[in-house]
N, C-alpha and C positions, 0 to 999 in steps of 0.2 A: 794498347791501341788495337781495335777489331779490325778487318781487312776490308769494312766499308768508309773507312775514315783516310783511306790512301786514295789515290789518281788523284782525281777530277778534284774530288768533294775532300779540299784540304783543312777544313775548317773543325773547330769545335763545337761538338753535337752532329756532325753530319750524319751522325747512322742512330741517330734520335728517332723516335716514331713519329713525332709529327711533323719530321723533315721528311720522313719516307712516304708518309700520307700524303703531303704536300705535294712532292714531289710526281709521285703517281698518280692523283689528278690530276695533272697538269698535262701528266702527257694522254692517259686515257681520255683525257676532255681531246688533247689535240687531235687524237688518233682518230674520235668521233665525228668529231667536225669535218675532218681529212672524208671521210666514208659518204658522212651528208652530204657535202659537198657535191663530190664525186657522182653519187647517184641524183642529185637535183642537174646535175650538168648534165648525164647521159642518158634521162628519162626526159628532158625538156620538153615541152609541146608547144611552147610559142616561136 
């Protein structure tokens, strides 16, 4: 067992690569949108 297949991620295949790809879009999309957001909110002009 690798040391990414412990905590969270109990499952089999967790430290698979296209859990890991998965995984990291997921949050790099989140992280993006968090940013977009944030600058459409504090540059508004209406």
């Amino acid at each position: 067992m690798s040391d990414l297949n412990r905590g969270i991620m109990k499952f089999k295949g967790a430290d698979s690569p296209i859990a890991i790809a998965i995984s990291s879009i997921a949050v790099l999309g989140g992280i993006s949108f968090l940013i977009w957001w944030a600058l459409q909110s504090a540059y508004a002009l209406s």
